[in-house]
C-alpha positions as CSV (number, residue, x, y, z in Angstrom):
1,X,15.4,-17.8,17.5
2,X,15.5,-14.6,15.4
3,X,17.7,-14.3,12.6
4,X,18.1,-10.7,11.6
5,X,19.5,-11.7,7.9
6,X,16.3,-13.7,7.3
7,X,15.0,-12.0,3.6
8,X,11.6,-11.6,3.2
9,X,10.9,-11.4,-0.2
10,X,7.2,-10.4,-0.1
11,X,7.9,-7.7,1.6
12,X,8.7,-6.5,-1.1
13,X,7.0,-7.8,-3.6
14,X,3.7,-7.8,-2.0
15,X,1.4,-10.3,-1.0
16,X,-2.2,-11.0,-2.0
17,X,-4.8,-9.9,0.7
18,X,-9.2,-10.4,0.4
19,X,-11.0,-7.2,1.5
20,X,-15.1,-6.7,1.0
21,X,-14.7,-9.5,-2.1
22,X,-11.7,-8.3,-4.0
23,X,-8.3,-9.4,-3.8
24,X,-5.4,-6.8,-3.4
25,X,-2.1,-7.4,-3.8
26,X,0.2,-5.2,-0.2
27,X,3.5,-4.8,0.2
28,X,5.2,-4.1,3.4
29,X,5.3,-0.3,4.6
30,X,9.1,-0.8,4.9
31,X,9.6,-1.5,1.2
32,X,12.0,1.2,-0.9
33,X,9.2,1.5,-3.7
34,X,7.2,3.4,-1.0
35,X,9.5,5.1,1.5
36,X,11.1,7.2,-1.7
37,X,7.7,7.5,-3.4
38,X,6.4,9.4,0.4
39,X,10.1,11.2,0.5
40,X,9.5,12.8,-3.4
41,X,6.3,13.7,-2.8
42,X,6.8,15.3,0.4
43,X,9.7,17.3,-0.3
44,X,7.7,20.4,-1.8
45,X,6.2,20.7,1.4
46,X,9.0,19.9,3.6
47,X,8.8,23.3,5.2
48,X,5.1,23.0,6.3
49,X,5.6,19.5,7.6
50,X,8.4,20.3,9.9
51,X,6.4,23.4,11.1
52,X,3.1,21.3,11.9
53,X,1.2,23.7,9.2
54,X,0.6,21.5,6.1
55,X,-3.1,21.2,5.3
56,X,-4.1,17.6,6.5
57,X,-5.6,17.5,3.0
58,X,-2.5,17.8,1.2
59,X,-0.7,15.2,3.4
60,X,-4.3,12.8,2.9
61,X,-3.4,13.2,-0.6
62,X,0.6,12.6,-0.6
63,X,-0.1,9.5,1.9
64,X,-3.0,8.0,-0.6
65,X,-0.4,8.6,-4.2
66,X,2.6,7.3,-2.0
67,X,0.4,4.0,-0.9
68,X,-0.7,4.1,-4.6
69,X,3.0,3.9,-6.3
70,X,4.7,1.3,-3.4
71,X,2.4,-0.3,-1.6
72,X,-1.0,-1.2,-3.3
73,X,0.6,-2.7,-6.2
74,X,-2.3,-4.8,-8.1
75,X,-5.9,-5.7,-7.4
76,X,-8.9,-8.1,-8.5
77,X,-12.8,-8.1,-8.7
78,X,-12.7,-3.8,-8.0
79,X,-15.6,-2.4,-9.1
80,X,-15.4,1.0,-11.4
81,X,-16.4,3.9,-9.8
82,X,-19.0,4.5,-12.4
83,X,-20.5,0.5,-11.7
84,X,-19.8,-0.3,-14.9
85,X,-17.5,-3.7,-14.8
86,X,-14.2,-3.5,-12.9
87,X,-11.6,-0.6,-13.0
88,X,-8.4,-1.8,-14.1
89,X,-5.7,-1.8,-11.7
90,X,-3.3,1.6,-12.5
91,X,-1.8,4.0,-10.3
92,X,-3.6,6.9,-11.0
93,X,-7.0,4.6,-10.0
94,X,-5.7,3.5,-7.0
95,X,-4.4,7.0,-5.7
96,X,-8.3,8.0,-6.3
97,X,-9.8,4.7,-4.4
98,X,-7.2,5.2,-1.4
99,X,-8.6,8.4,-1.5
100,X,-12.3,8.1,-1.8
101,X,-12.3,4.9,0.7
102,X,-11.7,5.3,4.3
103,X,-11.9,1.7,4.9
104,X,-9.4,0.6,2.1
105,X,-6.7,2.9,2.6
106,X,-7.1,1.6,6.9
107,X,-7.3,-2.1,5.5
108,X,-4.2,-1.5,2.8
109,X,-2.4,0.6,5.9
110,X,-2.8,-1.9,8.7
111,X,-1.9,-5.1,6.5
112,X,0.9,-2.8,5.6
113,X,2.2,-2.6,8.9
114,X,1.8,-6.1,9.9
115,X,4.7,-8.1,9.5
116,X,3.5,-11.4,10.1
117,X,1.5,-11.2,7.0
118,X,4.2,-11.5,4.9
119,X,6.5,-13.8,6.9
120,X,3.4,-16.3,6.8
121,X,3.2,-16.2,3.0
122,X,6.8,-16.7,3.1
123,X,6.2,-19.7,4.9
124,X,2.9,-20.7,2.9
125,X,5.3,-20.2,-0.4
126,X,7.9,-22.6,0.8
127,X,5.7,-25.1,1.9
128,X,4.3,-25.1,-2.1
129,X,8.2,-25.6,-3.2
């Protein structure tokens, strides 16, 4: 049975995924943090966007600081860019690995989108309880 006022908390809050030996923590594509961190950022290029003209660089680099501020929230065991030790988790660093990586930003995207990761740590969290 579906029960459309079923809260899923971790959608929110994100949940803690394993990707190429680090741990990052995703939260749900459909979270507020995110959809008004894409709407800010976008709205100096509304024009271009409806028009089909914006430079698919700019909207590369709105998408990765939009993913950076709502939906990769933390992460573990990430190496520095420069290789020395692990780059601490910030926004600013994320933007630039969301940016740099392909494959992260496709991993943190389609995790994103998939709902049943979070209703299954919903269900993993109150099975702990």
């Amino acid at each position: 049975m579906f029960k459309f006022d079923a809260d899923i908390t971790s959608v929110d809050t994100g949940v803690w995924a394993e990707f190429s030996g680090a741990k990052f923590l995703i939260a749900h594509i459909s979270n507020m943090r995110f959809q008004r961190a894409l709407a800010r950022l976008q709205q100096p290029h509304r024009r271009k966007i409806e028009a089909g003209t914006l430079d698919p660089q700019v909207n590369k680099d709105i998408l990765c600081q939009a993913m950076a501020q709502g939906i990769l929230l933390d992460w573990q065991n990430v190496g520095s860019v420069n290789g020395e030790g692990q780059a601490p988790y910030s926004i600013e660093n994320a933007t630039t690995a969301l940016k740099k990586s392909v494959e992260l930003r496709d991993f943190v995207s389609d995790f994103s989108l998939n709902l049943s990761n979070f209703r299954q740590a919903e269900v993993e969290e109150l099975g702990n309880s």
